[in-house]
C-alpha positions as CSV (number, residue, x, y, z in Angstrom):
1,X,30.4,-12.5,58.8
2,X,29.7,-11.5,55.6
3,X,27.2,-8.6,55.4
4,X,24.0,-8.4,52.6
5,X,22.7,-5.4,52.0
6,X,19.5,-4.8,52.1
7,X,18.9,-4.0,48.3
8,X,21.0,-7.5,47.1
9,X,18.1,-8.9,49.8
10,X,15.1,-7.7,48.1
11,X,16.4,-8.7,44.9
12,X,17.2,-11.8,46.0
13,X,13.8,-12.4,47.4
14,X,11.9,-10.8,44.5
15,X,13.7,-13.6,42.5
16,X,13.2,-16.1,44.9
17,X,17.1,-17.1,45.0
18,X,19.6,-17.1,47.9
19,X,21.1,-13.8,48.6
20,X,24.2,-14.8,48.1
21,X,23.4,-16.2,44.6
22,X,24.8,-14.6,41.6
23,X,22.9,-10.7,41.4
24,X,23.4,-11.4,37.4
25,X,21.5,-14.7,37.4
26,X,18.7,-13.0,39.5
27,X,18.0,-10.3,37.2
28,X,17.8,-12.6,34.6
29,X,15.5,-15.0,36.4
30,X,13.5,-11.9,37.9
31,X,13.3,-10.5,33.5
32,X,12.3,-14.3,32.8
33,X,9.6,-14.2,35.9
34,X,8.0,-11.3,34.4
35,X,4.0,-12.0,33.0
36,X,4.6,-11.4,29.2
37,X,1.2,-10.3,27.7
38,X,-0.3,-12.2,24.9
39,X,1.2,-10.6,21.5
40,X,-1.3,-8.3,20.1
41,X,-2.9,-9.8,16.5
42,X,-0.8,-8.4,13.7
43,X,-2.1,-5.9,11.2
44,X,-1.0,-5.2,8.1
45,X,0.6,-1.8,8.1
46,X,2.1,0.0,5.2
47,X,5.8,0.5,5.0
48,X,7.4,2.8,2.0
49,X,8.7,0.4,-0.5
50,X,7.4,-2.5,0.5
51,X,4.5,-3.0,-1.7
52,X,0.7,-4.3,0.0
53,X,0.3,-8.0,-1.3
54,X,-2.5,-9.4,-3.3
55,X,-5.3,-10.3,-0.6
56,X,-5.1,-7.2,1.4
57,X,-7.8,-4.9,2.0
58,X,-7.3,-1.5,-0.7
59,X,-6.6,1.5,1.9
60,X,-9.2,3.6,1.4
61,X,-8.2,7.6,0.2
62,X,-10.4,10.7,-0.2
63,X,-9.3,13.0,-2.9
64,X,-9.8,15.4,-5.6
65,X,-9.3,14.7,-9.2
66,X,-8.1,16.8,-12.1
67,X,-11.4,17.7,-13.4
68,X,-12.8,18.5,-10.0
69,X,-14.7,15.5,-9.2
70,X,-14.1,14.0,-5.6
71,X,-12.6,10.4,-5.7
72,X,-13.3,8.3,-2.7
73,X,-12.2,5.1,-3.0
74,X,-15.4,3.5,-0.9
75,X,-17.5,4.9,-2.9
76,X,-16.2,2.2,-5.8
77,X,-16.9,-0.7,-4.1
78,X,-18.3,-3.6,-6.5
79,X,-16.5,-2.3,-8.9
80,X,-12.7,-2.9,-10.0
81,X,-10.4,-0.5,-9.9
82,X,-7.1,0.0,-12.0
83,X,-4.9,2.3,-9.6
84,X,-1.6,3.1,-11.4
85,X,1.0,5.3,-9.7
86,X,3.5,6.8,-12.2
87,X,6.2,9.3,-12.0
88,X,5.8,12.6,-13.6
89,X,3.2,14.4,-16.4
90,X,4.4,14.9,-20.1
91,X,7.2,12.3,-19.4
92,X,8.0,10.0,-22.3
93,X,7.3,6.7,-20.2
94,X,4.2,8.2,-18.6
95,X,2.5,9.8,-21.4
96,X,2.7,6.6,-23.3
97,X,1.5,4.8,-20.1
98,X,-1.6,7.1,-20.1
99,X,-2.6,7.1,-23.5
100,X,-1.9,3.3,-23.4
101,X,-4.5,3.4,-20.7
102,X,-7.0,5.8,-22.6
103,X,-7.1,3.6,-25.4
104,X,-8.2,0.7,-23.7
105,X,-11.0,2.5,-21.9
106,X,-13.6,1.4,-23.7
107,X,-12.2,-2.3,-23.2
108,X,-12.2,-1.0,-19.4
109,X,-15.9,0.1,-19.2
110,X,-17.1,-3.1,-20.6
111,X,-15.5,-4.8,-17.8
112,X,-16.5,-2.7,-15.6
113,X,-12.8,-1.2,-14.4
114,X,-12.3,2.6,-13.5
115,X,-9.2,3.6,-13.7
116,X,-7.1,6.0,-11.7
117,X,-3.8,7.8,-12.2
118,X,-2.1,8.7,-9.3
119,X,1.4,10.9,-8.7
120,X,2.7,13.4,-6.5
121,X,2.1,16.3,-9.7
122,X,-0.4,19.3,-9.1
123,X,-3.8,19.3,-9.6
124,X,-2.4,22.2,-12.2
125,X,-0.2,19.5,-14.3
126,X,-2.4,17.2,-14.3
127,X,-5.4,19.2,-15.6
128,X,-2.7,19.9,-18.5
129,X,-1.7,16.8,-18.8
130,X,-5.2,15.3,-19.4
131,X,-6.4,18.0,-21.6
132,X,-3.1,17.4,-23.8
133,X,-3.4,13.7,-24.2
134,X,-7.6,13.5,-23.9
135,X,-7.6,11.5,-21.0
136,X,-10.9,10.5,-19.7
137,X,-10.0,9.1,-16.6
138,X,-9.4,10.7,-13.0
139,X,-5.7,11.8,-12.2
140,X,-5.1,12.6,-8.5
141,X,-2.2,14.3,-6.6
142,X,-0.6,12.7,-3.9
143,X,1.9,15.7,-4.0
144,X,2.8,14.3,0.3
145,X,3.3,10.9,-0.7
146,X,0.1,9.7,1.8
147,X,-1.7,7.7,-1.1
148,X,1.7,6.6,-2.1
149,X,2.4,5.6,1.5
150,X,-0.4,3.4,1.9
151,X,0.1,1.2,-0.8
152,X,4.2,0.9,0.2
153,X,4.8,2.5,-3.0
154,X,8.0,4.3,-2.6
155,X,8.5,8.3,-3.0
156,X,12.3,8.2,-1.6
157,X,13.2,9.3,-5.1
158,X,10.5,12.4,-5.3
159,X,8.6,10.4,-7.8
160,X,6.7,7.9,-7.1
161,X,8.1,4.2,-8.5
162,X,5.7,2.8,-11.3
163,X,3.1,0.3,-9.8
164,X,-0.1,-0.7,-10.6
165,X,-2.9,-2.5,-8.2
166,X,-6.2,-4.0,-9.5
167,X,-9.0,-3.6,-6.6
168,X,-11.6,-6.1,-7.0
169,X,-15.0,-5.5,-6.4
170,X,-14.4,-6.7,-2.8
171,X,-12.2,-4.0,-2.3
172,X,-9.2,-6.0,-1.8
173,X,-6.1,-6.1,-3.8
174,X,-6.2,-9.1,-6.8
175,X,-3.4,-8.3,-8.6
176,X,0.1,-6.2,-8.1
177,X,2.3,-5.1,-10.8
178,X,5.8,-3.6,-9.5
179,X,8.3,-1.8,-11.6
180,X,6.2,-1.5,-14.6
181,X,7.3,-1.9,-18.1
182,X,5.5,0.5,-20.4
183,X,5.4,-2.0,-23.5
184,X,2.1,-3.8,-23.4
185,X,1.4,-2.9,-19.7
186,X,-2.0,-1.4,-20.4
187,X,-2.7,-5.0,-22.6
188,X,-1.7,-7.5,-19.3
189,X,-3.9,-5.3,-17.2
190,X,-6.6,-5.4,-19.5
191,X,-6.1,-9.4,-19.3
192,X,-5.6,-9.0,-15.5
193,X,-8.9,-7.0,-15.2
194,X,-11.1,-9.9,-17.4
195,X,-9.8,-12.6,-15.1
196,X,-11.4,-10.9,-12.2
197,X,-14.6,-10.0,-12.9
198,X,-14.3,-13.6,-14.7
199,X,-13.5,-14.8,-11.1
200,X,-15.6,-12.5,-9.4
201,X,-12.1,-11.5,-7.2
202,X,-13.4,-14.1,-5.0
203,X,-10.0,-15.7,-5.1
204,X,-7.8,-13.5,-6.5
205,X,-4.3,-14.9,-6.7
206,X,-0.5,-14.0,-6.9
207,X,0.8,-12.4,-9.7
């Protein structure tokens, strides 16, 4: 007689099979009888590098500029927001960013924008750096990476990657421009900016 033990019978009975069935196939038909629960409703969570889309909802930050002042990003809402990560003060590339940007601030307040700067520089350098070029608009350091982080703006290289998001008045993201090209970036955002408070950012679109 051939004898079963006692653990290949509760198995067997668990899975509802004969005990002499295959212990293999019962496992799997015992995984397969398992309840699976309903899969939880995805949220959009940041990953390094892998920049938020146009449509998401702007991750809010607390901060402190270069001048002092506290920047929350909340507190902007119904207004559009030029954030611009770059990679390091009184760099070529950069500094012609900024002033790019400081030239076209009066275009900005007519249209309502604020601009930010954002890198992972001090609060030191960038006091400097906006005294040196006359800068009129907030530059915040994200010396961990956390602002960085929440847009998927990569730091991997200790610097974060130029990118810049327009925040419409809704608070969600209308526009995203990765691996930015100095030349007549501060005009296409400038376009980019009219088109949504054209548009009101209640559709914003791809770029």
């Amino acid at each position: 007689m051939k004898i079963i033990s006692s653990s290949r019978v509760a198995l067997a009975l668990l899975c509802g099979t004969a005990a002499t069935g295959s212990l293999a196939s019962c496992r799997e038909e015992g995984h397969a009888a398992r309840a699976t629960p309903p899969p939880a409703e995805k949220t959009q969570e940041p990953v390094e590098g892998k920049l938020l889309p146009v449509g998401a909802e702007a991750p809010d930050f607390e901060t402190v500029a270069h001048d002092g002042t506290q920047v929350r990003l909340k507190d902007l809402r119904g207004t559009a927001v030029v954030l611009y990560f770059y990679p390091k003060d009184e760099t070529p590339g950069c500094t012609a960013e900024a002033e790019a940007f400081r030239d076209e601030s009066a275009e900005m307040e007519k249209l309502g924008a604020r601009v930010i700067g954002v890198s992972v520089d001090t609060i030191e350098s960038h006091r400097d750096f906006a005294r040196n070029h006359e800068l009129a608009f907030p530059l915040v350091s994200d010396a961990g990476g956390a602002i960085a982080t929440k847009y998927g703006v990569s730091t991997r290289s200790g610097f974060a990657e130029r990118t810049t998001f327009i925040i419409g008045p809704d608070g969600k993201i209308a526009r995203v421009f990765p691996q930015v090209r100095v030349s007549g970036h501060a005009d296409e955002v400038v376009v980019a900016v009219r088109e949504v408070a054209k548009a009101g950012s209640s559709a914003p679109t791809a770029r």
